[in-house]
C-alpha positions, 0 to 999 in steps of 0.5 A: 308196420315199419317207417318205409311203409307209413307216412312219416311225421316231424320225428320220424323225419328228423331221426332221419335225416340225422345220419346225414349229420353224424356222417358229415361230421364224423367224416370231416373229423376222423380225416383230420384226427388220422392226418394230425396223428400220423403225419404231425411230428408232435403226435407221429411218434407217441405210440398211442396215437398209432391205434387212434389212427387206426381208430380213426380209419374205423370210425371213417369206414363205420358210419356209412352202411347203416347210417345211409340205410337209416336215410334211404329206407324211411325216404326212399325204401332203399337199403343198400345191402339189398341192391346186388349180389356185391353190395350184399357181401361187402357192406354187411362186412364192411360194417361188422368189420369196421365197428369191431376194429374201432372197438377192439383196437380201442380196448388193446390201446387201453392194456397199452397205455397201462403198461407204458404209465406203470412201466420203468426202465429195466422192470419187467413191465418194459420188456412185455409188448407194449409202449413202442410205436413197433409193438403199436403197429403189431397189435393194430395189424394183428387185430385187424387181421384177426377181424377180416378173417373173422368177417370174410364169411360175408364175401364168400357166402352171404346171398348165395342162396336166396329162399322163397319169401311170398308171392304176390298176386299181380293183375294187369290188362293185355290188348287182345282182338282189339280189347283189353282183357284183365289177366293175374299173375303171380310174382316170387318175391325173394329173400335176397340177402343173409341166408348161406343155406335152406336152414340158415340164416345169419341174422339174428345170431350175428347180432349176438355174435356182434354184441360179444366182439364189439361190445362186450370183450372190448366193454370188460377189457376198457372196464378192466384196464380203465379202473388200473388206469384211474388207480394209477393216476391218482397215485401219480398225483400223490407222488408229485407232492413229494418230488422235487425234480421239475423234469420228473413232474413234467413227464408225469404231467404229461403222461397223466394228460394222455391218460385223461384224454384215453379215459374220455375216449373209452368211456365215451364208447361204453356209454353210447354204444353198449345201448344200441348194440344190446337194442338191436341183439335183444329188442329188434323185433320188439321195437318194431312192433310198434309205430314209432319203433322203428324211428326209436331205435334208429335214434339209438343207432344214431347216438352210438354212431355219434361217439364214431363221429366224435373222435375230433372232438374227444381230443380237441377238448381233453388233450391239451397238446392237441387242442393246441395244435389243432388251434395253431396250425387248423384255425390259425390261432398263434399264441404270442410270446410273452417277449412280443406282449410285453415288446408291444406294450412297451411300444404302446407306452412309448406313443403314449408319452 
């Protein structure tokens, strides 16, 4: 028995309305990140924030369909795909489309960053595709485009074949010869949405199909490159120790706090999404064969929208530069000088006396 058709308890209805949550924070965060990253002129021309605009823009995009039908259907028995013949083709796509973007974009973003920390003038590392804000764009639009074509299946043949699901017994009362008489009827219930034909419906093999593209290539690739990035890291941090160049340490730095904030950013995605998307491929049906199942892995969906929603946060809080501009410009926090503090201790000292 599912959650639209039992009464819902204190859980069921905070599982609920937590997607209500997610979407107002991820929505609220996403914005700011894509504007501070595309239109700041600290961040506008560092190629990795190129991907993460566009990760931004996934992430926006990813979190209304099946966070909204995780409150509609338990409250209102509504689920979005199921409204009309359009909202069937393009919210399904819209979905897959946005997910997969974020994911995989996040996972060429990693290959990126690895080349641009190994990377030095005239090597061969500098003359592959990568550490440019060109070649950023190029990977981005190329992958975006892959992923539209290989989601367009939804906006061309989802829904156009809609086979008998059950038939309901109906009995209603008609006025006849001034009396009412008890007629019954029978009314077709349809399958409304996912079959492309008599003998193929595209769930469950989407699902499979979604934790493949989604989770595991972009999974192996942030696992891959990941493990290249922490290695190099900590042999960037032997080699400050023996240099004497305060310019070179400085770009170093730089390059090992992008790298720290990159690697919080793709873990986070391994972490809360691999569950969720493994849940719904694997242990759908199992789940809700029980009562509270549905509710379960609704939660689980919601904590993996929560990394699609985080994406302020990640950065606010391991990207120092832009926790620094973020506190400057968004909050309005200015950081004195040190010729102001010592200027207006002089002033208090001068009263004083």
């Amino acid at each position: 028995m599912g959650m639209a058709d039992r009464k819902l308890d204190d859980f069921d209805r905070f599982v609920s309305y937590l997607p209500l949550l997610v979407i107002f924070v991820g929505l609220i965060g996403n914005t700011t990140c894509f504007f501070v990253f595309r239109f700041s002129k600290h961040f506008k021309t560092i190629p990795c924030m190129v991907f993460l605009s566009f990760v931004a823009i996934g992430d926006t995009a990813s979190l209304f369909v099946w966070n909204l039908n995780h409150f509609l259907k338990p409250n209102f028995k509504i689920e979005l795909e199921y409204l009309n013949g359009f909202s069937c083709r393009f919210f399904p796509f819209l979905q897959l489309f946005s997910l997969q973007t974020s994911s995989n974009l996040l996972s060429i973003m990693c290959i990126d960053r690895f080349f641009t920390i190994i990377s030095t003038p005239g090597s061969i590392y500098s003359r592959l595709p990568f550490s440019t804000l060109k070649t950023s764009y190029i990977w981005s639009i190329t992958i975006i485009v892959l992923l539209f074509f290989l989601n367009f299946h939804f906006l061309i043949f989802n829904g156009n074949y809609q086979p008998l699901k059950s038939v309901i017994n109906v009995t209603f009362s008609e006025l006849l010869n001034i009396s009412y008489v008890n007629k019954n009827t029978q009314i077709p219930i349809y399958e409304k949405c996912f079959w492309y034909g008599p003998y193929f419906r595209i769930y469950p093999l989407l699902d499979q199909i979604n934790l493949i593209v989604y989770n595991f290539i972009p999974f192996t690739i942030m696992f891959i490159f990941n493990i290249l990035l922490i290695s190099k890291t900590l042999m960037l941090n032997n080699t400050i120790k023996n240099m004497q160049s305060k310019e070179a340490i400085r770009a170093i730095m730089k390059k090992r706090r992008l790298t720290v904030s990159i690697l919080s950013i793709t873990f986070a995605f391994i972490i809360l999404t691999m569950p969720s998307t493994i849940s719904f491929s694997y242990f759908f049906e199992y789940f809700f064969s029980y009562s509270k199942g549905p509710s379960i892995i609704n939660l689980i969906d919601s904590l993996a929208f929560f990394y699609h929603s985080s994406l302020f946060f990640n950065c606010f809080f391991t990207n120092i530069k832009f926790r620094k501009y973020v506190m400057r410009n968004l909050f309005g926090f200015k950081k004195r000088s040190k010729k102001a503090f010592i200027g207006a201790n002089q002033t208090a000292g001068s009263v004083m006396n």
